[in-house]
Structures are given as structure tokens and as C-alpha cells.
C-alpha positions in Angstrom: -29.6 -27.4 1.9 -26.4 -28.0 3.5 -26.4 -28.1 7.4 -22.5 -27.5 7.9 -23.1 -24.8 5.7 -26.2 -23.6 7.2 -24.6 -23.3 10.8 -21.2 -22.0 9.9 -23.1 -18.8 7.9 -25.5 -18.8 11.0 -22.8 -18.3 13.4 -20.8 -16.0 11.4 -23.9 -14.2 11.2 -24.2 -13.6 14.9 -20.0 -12.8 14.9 -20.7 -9.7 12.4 -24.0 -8.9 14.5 -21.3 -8.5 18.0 -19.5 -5.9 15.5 -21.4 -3.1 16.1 -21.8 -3.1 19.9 -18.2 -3.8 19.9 -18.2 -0.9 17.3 -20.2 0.6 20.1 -17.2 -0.2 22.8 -14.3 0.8 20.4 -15.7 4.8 19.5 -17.3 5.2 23.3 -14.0 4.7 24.8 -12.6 7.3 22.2 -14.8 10.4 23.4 -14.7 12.2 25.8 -16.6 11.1 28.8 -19.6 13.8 28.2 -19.9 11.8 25.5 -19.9 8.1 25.7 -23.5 7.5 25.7 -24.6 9.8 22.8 -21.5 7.9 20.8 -22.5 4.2 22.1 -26.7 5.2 21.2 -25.8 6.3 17.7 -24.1 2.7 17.2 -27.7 0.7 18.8 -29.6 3.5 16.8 -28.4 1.8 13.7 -28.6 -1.8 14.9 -32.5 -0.4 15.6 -33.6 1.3 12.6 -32.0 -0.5 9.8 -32.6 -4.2 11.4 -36.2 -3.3 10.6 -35.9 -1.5 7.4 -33.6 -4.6 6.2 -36.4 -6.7 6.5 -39.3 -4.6 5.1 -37.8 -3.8 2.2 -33.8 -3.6 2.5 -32.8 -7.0 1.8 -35.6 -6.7 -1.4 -33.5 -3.7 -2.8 -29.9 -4.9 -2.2 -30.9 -9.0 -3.6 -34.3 -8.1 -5.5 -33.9 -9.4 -8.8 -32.1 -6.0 -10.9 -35.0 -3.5 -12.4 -31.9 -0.5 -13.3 -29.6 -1.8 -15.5 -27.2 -3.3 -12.3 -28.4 -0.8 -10.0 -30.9 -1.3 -7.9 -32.8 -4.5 -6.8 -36.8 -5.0 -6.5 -37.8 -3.9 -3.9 -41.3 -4.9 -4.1 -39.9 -9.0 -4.9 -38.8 -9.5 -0.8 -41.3 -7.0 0.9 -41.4 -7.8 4.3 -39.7 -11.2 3.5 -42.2 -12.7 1.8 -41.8 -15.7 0.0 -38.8 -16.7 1.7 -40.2 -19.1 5.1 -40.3 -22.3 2.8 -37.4 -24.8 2.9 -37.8 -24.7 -0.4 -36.4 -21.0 -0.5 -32.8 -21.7 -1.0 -29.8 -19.4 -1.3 -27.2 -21.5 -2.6 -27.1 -24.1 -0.1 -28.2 -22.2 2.7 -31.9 -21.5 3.4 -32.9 -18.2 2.4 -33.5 -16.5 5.7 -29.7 -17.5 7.2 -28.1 -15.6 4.3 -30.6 -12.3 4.7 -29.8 -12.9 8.7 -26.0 -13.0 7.6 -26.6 -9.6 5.3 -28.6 -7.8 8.0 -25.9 -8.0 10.4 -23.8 -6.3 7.8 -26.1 -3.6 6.7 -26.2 -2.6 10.6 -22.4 -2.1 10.8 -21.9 0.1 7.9 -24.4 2.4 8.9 -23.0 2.4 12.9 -19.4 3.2 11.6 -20.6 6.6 9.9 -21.0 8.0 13.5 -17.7 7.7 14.4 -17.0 10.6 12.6 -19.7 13.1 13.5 -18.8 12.3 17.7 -20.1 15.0 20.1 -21.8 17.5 18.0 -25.3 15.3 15.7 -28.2 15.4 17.1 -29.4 11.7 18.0 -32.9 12.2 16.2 -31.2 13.5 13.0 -28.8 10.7 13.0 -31.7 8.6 13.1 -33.4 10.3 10.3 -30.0 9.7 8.3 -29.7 6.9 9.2 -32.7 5.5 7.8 -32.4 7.4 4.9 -28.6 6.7 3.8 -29.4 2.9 4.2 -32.1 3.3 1.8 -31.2 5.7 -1.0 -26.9 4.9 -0.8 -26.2 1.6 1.1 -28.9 -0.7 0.0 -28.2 0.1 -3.8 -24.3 -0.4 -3.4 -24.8 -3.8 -2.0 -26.6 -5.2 -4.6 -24.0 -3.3 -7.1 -21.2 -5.3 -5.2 -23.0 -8.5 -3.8 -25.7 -9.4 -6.0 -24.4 -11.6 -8.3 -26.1 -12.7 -11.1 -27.9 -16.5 -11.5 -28.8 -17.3 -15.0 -30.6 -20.7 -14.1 -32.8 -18.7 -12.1 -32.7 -16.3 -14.1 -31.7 -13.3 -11.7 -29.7 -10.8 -12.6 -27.1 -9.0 -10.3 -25.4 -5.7 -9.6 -23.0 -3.9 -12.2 -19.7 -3.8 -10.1 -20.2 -7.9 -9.0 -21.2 -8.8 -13.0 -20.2 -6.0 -15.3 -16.9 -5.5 -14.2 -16.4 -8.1 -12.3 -14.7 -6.4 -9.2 -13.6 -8.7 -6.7 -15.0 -7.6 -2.8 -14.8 -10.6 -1.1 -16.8 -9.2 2.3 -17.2 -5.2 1.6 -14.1 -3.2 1.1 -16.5 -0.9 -1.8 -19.9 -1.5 -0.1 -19.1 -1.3 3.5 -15.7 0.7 4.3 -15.2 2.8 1.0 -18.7 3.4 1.4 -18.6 4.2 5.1 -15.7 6.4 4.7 -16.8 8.3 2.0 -20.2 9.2 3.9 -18.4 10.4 6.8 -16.2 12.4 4.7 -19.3 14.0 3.5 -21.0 14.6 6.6 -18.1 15.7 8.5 -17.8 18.8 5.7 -21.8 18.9 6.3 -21.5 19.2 10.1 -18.2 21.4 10.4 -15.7 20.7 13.0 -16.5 20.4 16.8 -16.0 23.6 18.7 -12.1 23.8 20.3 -10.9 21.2 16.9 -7.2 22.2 16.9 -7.0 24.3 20.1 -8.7 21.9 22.7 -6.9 18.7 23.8 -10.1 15.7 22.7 -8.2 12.8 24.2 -9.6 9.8 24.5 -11.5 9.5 27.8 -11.3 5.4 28.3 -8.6 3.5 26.4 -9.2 -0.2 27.9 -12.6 0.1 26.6 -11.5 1.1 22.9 -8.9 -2.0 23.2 -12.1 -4.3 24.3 -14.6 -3.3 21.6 -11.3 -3.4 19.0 -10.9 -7.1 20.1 -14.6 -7.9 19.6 -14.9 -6.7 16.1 -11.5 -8.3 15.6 -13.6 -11.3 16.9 -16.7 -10.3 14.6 -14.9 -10.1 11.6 -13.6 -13.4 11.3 -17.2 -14.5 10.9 -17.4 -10.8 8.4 -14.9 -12.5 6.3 -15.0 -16.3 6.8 -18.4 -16.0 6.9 -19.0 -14.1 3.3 -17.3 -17.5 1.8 -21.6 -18.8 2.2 -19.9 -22.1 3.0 -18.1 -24.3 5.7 -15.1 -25.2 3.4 -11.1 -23.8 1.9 -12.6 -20.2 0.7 -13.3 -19.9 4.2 -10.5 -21.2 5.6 -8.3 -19.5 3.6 -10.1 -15.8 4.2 -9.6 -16.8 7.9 -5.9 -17.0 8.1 -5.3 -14.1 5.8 -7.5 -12.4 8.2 -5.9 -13.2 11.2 -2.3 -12.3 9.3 -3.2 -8.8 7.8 -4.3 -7.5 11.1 -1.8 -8.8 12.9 0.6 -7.2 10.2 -1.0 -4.0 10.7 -0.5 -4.0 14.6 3.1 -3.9 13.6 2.9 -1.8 11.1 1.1 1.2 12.8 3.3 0.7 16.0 6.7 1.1 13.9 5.1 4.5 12.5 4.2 6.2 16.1 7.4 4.6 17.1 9.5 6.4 14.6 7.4 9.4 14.2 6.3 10.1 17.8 8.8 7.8 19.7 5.9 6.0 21.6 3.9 2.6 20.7 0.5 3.3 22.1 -2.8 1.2 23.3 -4.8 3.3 20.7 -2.3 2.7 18.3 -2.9 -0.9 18.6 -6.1 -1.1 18.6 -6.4 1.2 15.5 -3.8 -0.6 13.9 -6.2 -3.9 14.2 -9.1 -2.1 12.5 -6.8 -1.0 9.5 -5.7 -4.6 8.8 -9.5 -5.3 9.1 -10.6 -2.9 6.8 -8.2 -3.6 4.4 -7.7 -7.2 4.1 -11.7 -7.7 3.7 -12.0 -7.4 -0.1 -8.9 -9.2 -0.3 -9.1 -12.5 1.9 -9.7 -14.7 -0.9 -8.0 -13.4 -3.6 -4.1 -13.1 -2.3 -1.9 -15.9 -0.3 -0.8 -15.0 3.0 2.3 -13.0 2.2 0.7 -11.1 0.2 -2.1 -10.5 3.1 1.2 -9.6 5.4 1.9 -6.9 2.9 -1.6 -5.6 2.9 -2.0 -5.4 6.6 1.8 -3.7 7.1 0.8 -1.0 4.2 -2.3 -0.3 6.0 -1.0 0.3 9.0 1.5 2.5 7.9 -0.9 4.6 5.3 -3.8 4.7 7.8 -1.2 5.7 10.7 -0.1 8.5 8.8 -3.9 9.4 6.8 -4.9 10.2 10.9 -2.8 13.2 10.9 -3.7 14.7 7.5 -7.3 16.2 9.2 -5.1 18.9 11.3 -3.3 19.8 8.1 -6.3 19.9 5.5 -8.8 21.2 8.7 -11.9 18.9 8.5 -12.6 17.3 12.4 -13.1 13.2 11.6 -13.7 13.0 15.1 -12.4 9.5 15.0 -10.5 9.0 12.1 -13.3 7.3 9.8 -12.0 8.5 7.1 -8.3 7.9 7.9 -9.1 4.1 8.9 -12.3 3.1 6.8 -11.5 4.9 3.9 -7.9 4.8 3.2 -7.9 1.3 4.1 -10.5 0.0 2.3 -8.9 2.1 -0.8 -5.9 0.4 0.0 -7.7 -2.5 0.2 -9.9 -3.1 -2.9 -6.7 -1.5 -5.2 -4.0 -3.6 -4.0 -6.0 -7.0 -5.2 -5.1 -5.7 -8.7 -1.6 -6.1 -7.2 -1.4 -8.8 -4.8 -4.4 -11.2 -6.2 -2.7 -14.9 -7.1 -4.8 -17.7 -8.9 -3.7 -19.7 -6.3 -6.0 -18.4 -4.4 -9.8 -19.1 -3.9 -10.7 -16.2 -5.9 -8.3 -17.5 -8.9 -7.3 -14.5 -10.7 -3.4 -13.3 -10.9 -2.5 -9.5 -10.0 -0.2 -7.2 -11.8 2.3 -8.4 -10.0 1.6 -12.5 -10.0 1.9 -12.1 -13.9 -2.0 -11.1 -14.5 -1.3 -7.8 -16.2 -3.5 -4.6 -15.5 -7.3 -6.5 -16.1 -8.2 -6.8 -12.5 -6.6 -3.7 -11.6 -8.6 -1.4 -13.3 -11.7 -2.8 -12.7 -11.1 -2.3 -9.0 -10.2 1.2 -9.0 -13.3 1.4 -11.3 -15.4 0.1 -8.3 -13.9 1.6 -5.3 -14.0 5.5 -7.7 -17.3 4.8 -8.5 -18.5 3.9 -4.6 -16.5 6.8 -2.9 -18.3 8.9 -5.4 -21.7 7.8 -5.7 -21.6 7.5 -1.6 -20.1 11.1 -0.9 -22.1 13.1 -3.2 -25.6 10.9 -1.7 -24.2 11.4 1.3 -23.8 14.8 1.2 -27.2 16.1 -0.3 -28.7 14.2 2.3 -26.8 15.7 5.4 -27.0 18.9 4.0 -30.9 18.8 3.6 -31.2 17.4 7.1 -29.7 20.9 8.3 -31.4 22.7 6.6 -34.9 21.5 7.8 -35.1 19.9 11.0 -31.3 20.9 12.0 -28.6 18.1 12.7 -25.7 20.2 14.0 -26.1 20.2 17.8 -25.9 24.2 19.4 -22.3 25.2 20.4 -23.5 25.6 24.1 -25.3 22.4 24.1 -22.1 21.0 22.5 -20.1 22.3 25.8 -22.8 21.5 28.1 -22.4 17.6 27.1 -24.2 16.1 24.5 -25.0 12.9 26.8 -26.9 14.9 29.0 -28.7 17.8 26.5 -29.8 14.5 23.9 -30.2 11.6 26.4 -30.5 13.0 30.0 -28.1 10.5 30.8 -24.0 10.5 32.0 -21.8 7.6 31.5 -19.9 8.3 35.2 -21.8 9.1 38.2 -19.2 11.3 39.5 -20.8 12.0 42.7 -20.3 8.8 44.1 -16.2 8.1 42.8 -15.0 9.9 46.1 -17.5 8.2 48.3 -19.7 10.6 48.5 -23.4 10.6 47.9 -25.7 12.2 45.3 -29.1 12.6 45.9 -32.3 14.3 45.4 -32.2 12.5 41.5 -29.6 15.3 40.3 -26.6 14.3 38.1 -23.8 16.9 38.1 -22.5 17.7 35.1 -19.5 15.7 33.4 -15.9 16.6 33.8 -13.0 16.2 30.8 -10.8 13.2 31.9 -6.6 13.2 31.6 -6.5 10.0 30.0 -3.0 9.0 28.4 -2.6 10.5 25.0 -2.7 7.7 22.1 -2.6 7.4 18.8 -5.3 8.8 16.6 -7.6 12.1 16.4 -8.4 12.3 20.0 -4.9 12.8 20.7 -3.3 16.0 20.1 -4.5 19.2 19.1 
């Protein structure tokens, strides 16, 4: 056991854990205010439901030694953690417990950033059911596909994307955002589109609060990223910087599109532009140099930028722009290692375009087809059954009413008291639609 080791992935295990209440932060500032709450819960749902089901059985599936032929862990080998309290118990260098601690954290978020999608009309106990249920049958499998890697001096064997074809995902541009994406995707189709989508103005009801929880997952991710090098040394060094220099890329690069397309640069353009660079640069931080990171965060904010606007044209309501941000960028992502990948970098393999041929390249658009596949047909069985039985579509009047106060009693603003005034008698009025300045993405215009 290494100690340096041990504390870096410890602390980059609390980083990615802040994620998903900055998550939280980021997509509550993006609704509406009759819907803050409901959008905030779904987010400390997740970080709920699947903290516990990582450790009863989760962790078991996703790092289980293999019993399908690369697809699914045992998840009988972990239950409950057993067998892993010794010091003896060692992952690597790092005891067994700090890297399923590190892996919860990341379980969690891609689970939380499904919601974004489905804003204002799920009900909050069917999320939860789905919840529970897409972490078990679609995200659990994919990360031992991607992150299980194989040991033959212990003589464990691995997932089929990390070992068969030997697709490089550094932190979870597959498992995580291609995955995430391609879920809400699914359930958006599921779900159908929010009642006023195209006619209603949806703006965003709190922008400082969306640029807050974007800085804390920008924050977050550096452990995300950093952290999935399991060590305190150059890999994660080197995933740090690119890390810092695709996202600030993408800034640029989604500001410069609004600029010439809408002829403003907006707060929720910034912010949004952050997460692209994010998404994208995470299988990639340890396979490219930092150019070629500049070049993957620009692209991504450009492509994400303009994937935003494709919902109004193609008419399915990604209430906030999963799909345009997770999915597209982690595409963009995963693919452009087989472009941009150098050996000079910790990862060591060339790209197309550092003189490695097509070899890499295909087996990353092998493993991102095969996620966005596997996770939006899963995904959309599951969402569709959930309808169909206990209902998880939220009723068009409840919908209008607020879903804050028809799911959680609650409302984010206590309007009564903003003028001075004074509410008694344990009543809460009901929430008003806020003016707040148009921005960037899918709660902008109509």
C-alpha cells in the first residue's frame, strides 16, 4: 500500500462525490422556479439509492471477477463488501475500500445526470424506481465492460471494451457520459415533451446558481480525471492540465458560437461551455498532449453549442440539453482519441493523425456504438415499463400546478415574504414563472 497514493485517490474521491450536489446546483438553477426542488431531489435521490446499492452488490457487479464472457462481474464475490476490511485487500496500491469509495462517487453522478433531461414532468418515486433499476441492469455492467481490467497474476478477468478491444476511457466518456446521454435520450422519447415545449418561454429561473454548481463540478472533476490515474504521480498530472485546458478551450469555444450565431456571449453559455470541455476531455486526458486537448475542448464547444438547438428542429424536449452536452461530447470525446491520441502521452498510443493509423480509432467508435446502444435500448424498455405500471409521466395539471409542490409539498421561494410581507397560517402560495435573462441552452427560447 502506498500512502501518497492512498490519500490523493481518497481525496479525489470526495472531489467526484461534490459533483453531484454541484450537479444538483448547475440543473436547479436551470428550471423554472416551480421546479428547483423536484430537480435538486432527483440529483440527492441518486446520491441515496445507488450509494447503498453500490455497496451491497454494485461494486460486486461492475469489479466481480467476469462470469459473461466480458460482461458482467460477480456479483455474489463483493456482497455487501465482504472480504475487503483487511489491509491485506489491495487494489493496486491503494487499499481496497479507497478505490470502491473512489467508484461509488462515480456510479452516483451518472445516474444524477440522467435527470437533467426529464426536468418538471417524472414523478420523484418513479425516478427512484429507475434509478435503482438502470444502475443495476445498464450502469453497473458498462463499468466493468470499460473499467474492469483484467489481472492475470490474480487471475481476474475484466470487461470486453477495457481487454477485448482495448478502448481507451481514461475516466468515463463510454460508461458515464455516452451512457448518461443515451439514457436520457431514451427516456425523454419515453416521457414526451413537457406541456408548452416550443410555445412556452422555459427560461432558466436562477443563472448564478447554474454558474456556482458549473464551477463545483468543474472543481469535482479534476479529482474525476486526476483521480482515475489510481496514483499520485505524471498520469495524473498530466490528465490535470489537459483537464484544466479542454474546458477552458470550450468556454471559448461555445461563446464564439452564440457570439456569431446569436450575437450575445451568455452566463449559461459559459457555464455549459465548461461542462462540454468536461465531458469531452475525460476519456481523453491521458491519451493526447495539451494542444491536442485545446482542440478537443474548442470542437466540443462548438458541436455541443450547436447539438442544443437540434431538439426544436427534430422535436424531442431534453429539458436540459443532456443529450446535446453528455452525449455529443462524450461522442466527441471517446472518437477523437483515435485522432488526437500521441504516445507521448501517458496512455502511449499514436492517433490517426500522430502517425498511428486507423487501430485505435476503430476500436473507439466500436465502444462508444456499442454503449449508446446497449444503454438506449435498456434504457428505454425500462422507462417504458415504468409507465406502463406504476406511471412515471407526471399529470399535465399537476405539471402546471408545480411539480415542487404536487411531489414534495415544498417551494424553493417563499414568495410571500420577498415584498415584506407576511405569510402565515402554514400556507405556501403557489410559485410564479420568473423573467430571468435568456441564456444559452434549452431553457432559452421557444
Amino acid at each position: 500500500m502506498d500512502t501518497g497514493d492512498t490519500a490523493w485517490i481518497l481525496t479525489s474521491a470526495s472531489f467526484v462525490l461534490l459533483m453531484t450536489p454541484g450537479l444538483a446546483l448547475f440543473y436547479g438553477g436551470m428550471v423554472r422556479a416551480k421546479s428547483v426542488l423536484n430537480m435538486m431531489m432527483m440529483s440527492f435521490g441518486a446520491l441515496g439509492l445507488i450509494g447503498v446499492l453500490w455497496v451491497l452488490y454494485g461494486y460486486s457487479m461492475a469489479f466481480g471477477n467476469d462470469v459473461g464472457g466480458g460482461l458482467l462481474g460477480d456479483p455474489f464475490e463483493y456482497l455487501g463488501l465482504s472480504g475487503l476490511l483487511g489491509e491485506d485487500n489491495l487494489s493496486g496500491t491503494l487499499p481496497g475500500m479507497a478505490f470502491v469509495g473512489f467508484q461509488a462517487a462515480f456510479a452516483i453522478l451518472a445516474v444524477a445526470l440522467i435527470s437533467g433531461a426529464i426536468a418538471d414532468r417524472a414523478k420523484f418515486g418513479a425516478w427512484m424506481v429507475f434509478a435503482g433499476v438502470w444502475a443495476t441492469i445498464v450502469y453497473f455492467p458498462v463499468a466493468h465492460w470499460v473499467f474492469a481490467f483484467d489481472n492475470d497474476d490474480a487471475g481476474v478477468v475484466g470487461g470486453w471494451i477495457a481487454n477485448g478491444i482495448e478502448a481507451i476511457d481514461f475516466a468515463g466518456g463510454t460508461a458515464i457520459h455516452i451512457n448518461a446521454g443515451a439514457a436520457a435520450l431514451a427516456l425523454v422519447l419515453v416521457l414526451g415533451n413537457r406541456k408548452g415545449f416550443g410555445r412556452e418561454p422555459m427560461r432558466p429561473h436562477n443563472l448564478p446558481l447554474v454558474m456556482l454548481g458549473a464551477g463545483l463540478l468543474w472543481f469535482g472533476w479534476f479529482g474525476f480525471n486526476a483521480g482515475s490515474a489510481v496514483a499520485s504521480g505524471n498520469t495524473a498530472a498530466v490528465a490535470w492540465v489537459n483537464t484544466l485546458v479542454a474546458t477552458s478551450a470550450a468556454i471559448l469555444g461555445w461563446l464564439l458560437t452564440e457570439r456569431f450565431r446569436d450575437g450575445h456571449a451568455t452566463s449559461l453559455g459559459a457555464a455549459s461551455g465548461a461542462v462540454a470541455g468536461l465531458v469531452a476531455i475525460t476519456p481523453a486526458c491521458a491519451a493526447v498532449s495539451p494542444v491536442g486537448a485545446i482542440v478537443i475542448g474548442v470542437l466540443a464547444g462548438v458541436l455541443c453549442a450547436l447539438a442544443v438547438g437540434l431538439k426544436y428542429k427534430l422535436g424531442y424536449d431534453d429539458s436540459l440539453d443532456v443529450v446535446g452536452v453528455h452525449l455529443v461530447g462524450g461522442l466527441w470525446g471517446t472518437i477523437a482519441v483515435g485522432f488526437l491520441a500521441t504516445a507521448d502521452a501517458p496512455n502511449g498510443v499514436d492517433g490517426l493523425l500522430y502517425g498511428g493509423g486507423v487501430d485505435q480509432l476503430w476500436r473507439q467508435v466500436v465502444g462508444a456504438v456499442a454503449v449508446l446502444v446497449f444503454s438506449f435500448v435498456v434504457t428505454w424498455v425500462i422507462g417504458l415499463v415504468i409507465q406502463k405500471t406504476m406511471g412515471f409521466r407526471l399529470d399535465e395539471e399537476d405539471e402546471a400546478a408545480g411539480i415542487d409542490q404536487v411531489e414534495h409539498a415544498e417551494s424553493g421561494y417563499d414568495w410571500g415574504t420577498l415584498g415584506g410581507g407576511h405569510l402565515g397560517g402554514g400556507t405556501r402560495p403557489a410559485p410564479r414563472h420568473t423573467t430571468a435573462t435568456p441564456g444559452a441552452t434549452s431553457e432559452v427560447s421557444a
